[in-house]
N, C-alpha and C positions, 0 to 999 in steps of 0.2 A: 504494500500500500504506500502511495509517495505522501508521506507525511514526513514533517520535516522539524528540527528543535530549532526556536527562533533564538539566537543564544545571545541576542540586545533584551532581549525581553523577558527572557527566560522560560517563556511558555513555548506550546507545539504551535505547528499551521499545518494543514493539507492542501495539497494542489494538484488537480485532475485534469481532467478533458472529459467531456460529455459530450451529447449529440443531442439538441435541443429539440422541440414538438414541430419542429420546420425543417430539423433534418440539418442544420449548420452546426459546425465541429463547435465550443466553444470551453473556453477555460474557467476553471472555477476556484479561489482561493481563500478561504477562510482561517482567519487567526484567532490568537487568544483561547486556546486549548492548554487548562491548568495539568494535564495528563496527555501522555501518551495514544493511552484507550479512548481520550473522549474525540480526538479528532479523529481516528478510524472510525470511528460510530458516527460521527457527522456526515462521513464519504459513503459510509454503508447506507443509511439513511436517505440522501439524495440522491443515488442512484437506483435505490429500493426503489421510491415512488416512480423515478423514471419508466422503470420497466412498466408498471401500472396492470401486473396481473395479479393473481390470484395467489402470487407468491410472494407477494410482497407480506410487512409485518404489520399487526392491527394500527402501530405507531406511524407507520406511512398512510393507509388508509384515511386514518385521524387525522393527519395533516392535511390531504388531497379533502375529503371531505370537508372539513373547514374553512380552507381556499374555495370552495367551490359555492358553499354558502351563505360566505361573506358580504353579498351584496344580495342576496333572497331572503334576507330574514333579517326583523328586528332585530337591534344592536341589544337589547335583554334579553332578547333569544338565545344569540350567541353567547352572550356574555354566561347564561344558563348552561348550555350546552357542554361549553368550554370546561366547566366548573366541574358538571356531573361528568364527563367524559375523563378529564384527568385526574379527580380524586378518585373515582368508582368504578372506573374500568381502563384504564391503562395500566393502573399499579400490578393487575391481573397479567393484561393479554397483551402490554405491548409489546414484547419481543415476540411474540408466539405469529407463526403464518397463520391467513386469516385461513388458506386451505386447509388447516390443521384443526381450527376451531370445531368441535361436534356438539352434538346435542348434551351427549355428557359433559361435558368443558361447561358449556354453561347452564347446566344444574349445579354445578358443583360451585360455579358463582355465584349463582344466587343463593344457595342456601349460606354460603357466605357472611353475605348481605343481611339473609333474613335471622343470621343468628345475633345480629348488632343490634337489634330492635326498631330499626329506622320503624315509618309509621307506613302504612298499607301505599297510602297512593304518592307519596316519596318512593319506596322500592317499585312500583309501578312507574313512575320517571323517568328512574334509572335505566328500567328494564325499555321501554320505549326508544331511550338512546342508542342504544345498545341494536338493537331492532333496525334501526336508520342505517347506522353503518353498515351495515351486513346485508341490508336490503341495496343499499348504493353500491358496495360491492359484488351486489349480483347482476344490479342490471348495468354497470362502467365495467367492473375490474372482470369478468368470468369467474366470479365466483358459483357455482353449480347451483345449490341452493342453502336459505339460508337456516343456519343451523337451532334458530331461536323458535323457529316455527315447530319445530318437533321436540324442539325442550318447554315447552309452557310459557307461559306468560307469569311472574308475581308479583304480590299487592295485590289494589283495586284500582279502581280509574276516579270513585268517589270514595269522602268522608263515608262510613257507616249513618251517622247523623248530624245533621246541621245543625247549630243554637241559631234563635231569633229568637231579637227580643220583640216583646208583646207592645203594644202602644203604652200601656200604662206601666212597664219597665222602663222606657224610653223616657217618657217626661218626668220620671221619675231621677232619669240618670241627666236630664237635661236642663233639670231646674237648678241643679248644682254646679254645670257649671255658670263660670261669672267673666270668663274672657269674651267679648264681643264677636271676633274672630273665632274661634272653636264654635262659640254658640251658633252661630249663620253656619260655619262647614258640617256639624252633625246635622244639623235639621236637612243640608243639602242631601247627604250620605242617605240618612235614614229615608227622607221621604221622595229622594230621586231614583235612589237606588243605583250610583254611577260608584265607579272605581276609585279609587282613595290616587291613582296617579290623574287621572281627570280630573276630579277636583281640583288639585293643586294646579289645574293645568289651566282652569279658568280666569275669563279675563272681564272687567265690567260687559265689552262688548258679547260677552256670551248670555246674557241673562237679560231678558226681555220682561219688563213690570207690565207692560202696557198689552202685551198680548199673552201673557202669566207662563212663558216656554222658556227654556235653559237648553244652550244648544252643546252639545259635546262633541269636538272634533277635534282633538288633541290630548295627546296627554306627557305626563311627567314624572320624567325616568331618571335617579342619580346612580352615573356608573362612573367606575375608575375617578372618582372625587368630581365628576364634573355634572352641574346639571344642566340634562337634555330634553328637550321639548319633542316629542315624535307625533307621529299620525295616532289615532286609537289604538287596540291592539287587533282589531279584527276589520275589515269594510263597512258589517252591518255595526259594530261599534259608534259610527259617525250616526248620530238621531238628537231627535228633538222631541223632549222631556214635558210636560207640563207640570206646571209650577204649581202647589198646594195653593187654593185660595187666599188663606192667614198668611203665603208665608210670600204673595206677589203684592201685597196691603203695604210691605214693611218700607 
C-alpha cells in the first residue's frame, strides 16, 4: 500500500491513483494519519466505495448512502440518521461485507439492542435505518436481497398509549402559568395542535385576528449550535388552522 511517514510532521499520508465515475486516471492524497493502520484504512475505504458492489463494507455503503441523500432529505433527517447509523449500527457491521450480512447477523443485533432496554419505537428507528441501507444496496450496489426482511422487524412503529391532557387538566396547568409569552405559545400548542418546531417558527405575519386562521408553513430546527428555519416536515404539513374564538378576541 503506498503510504508514506511524513517525517516534518511526524504523522502518515497515503497516495494513490484511482479511476474516477468518468473513467479519468486521477490522484488522491491525504494527510495527517496519527498511525500507520489508519491511512491504509483511509485507501481501503475509498477505493471500497469505488468499486460500488456488493463487496464492498457496511462503512462504504454508509458513506455512498449518505452522499446520496444529502440533498433529498431534511437536514434533521440527516442529522437523525447520521446519529442512529453511527452509534447503533456501524459499531456492529462496519467492517463486515454487506454480502456477508444474513438474517442471523441481524437477529443477533437486534437482540443486542433489545437487551439495552431502548423503548419499543426507538428500536423500531433503529431497525428502519438499518432496512434503508440494505434496501439501497439492493437496488445500487447488487446486493441479492435484503437480509432484514427474513430477520423480522423490532419494537413498534407507535407508543402503546398516548397521554392527553383533558380541557380541565389544561386550564388547570394554564392558569399557572404567568409568563405572557409561554401563556399565548401553550394555548397555541394545545388548541392548534401544531409542532412545538412550528410554533417557534411563527411570525406576527402568520396569524390572522380578522379572519380567526394561523397559517403554518415553516418551521424551527436547532442543529450543530445553529438555528434553522426549514419548510414543514411533510407537504401536507403546510395548512391553515382556525383560530379558537377567545383566543382571535385577544
Amino acid at each position: 500500500m503506498p503510504v508514506y511517514k511524513d517525517e516534518k510532521r511526524g504523522s502518515w499520508y497515503c497516495c494513490f491513483y484511482y479511476i474516477d465515475w468518468q473513467g479519468n486516471k486521477k490522484r488522491k492524497i491525504k494527510r495527517g494519519f496519527s498511525k500507520q493502520r489508519e491511512a491504509k484504512e483511509y485507501e481501503w475505504n475509498f477505493l471500497d466505495k469505488l468499486q460500488a458492489n456488493n463487496q464492498m463494507t457496511m462503512s462504504s455503503l454508509t458513506s455512498l448512502y449518505m452522499d446520496d441523500m444529502q440533498n433529498r432529505l431534511r437536514q434533521s433527517t440527516i442529522s437523525n440518521k447520521k446519529y442512529m447509523i453511527d452509534t447503533k449500527i456501524l459499531p456492529y457491521f462496519s467492517n463486515m461485507k454487506i454480502s456477508n450480512i444474513k438474517p442471523t447477523t441481524i437477529r443477533h443485533w437486534q437482540n443486542k439492542l433489545i437487551s439495552q432496554n431502548y423503548s419499543d419505537t426507538y428500536l423500531k428507528s433503529i431497525n428502519n435505518q438499518i432496512c434503508a441501507l440494505l434496501n439501497y444496496a439492493v437496488k445500487y450496489y447488487g446486493l441479492k436481497e435484503n437480509p432484514c426482511h427474513k430477520a423480522g422487524s423490532m419494537g413498534r412503529k407507535s407508543a402503546k398509549e398516548m397521554q392527553f391532557w383533558t380541557l380541565n387538566e389544561f386550564n388547570i396547568f394554564i392558569s399557572k402559568v404567568n409568563d405572557i409569552s409561554a401563556y399565548n405559545a401553550f394555548l397555541i400548542l394545545y388548541w392548534c395542535g401544531i409542532r412545538v418546531g412550528e410554533l417557534l417558527a411563527l411570525t406576527k405575519g402568520d396569524i390572522d385576528f380578522n379572519n380567526k386562521v394561523l397559517s403554518v408553513n415553516k418551521s424551527y430546527q436547532r442543529l450543530n449550535g445553529q438555528d434553522i428555519i426549514t419548510e414543514p416536515k411533510t407537504p401536507k404539513s403546510n395548512r391553515i388552522i382556525a383560530l379558537p374564538d377567545f383566543y382571535a378576541k385577544k
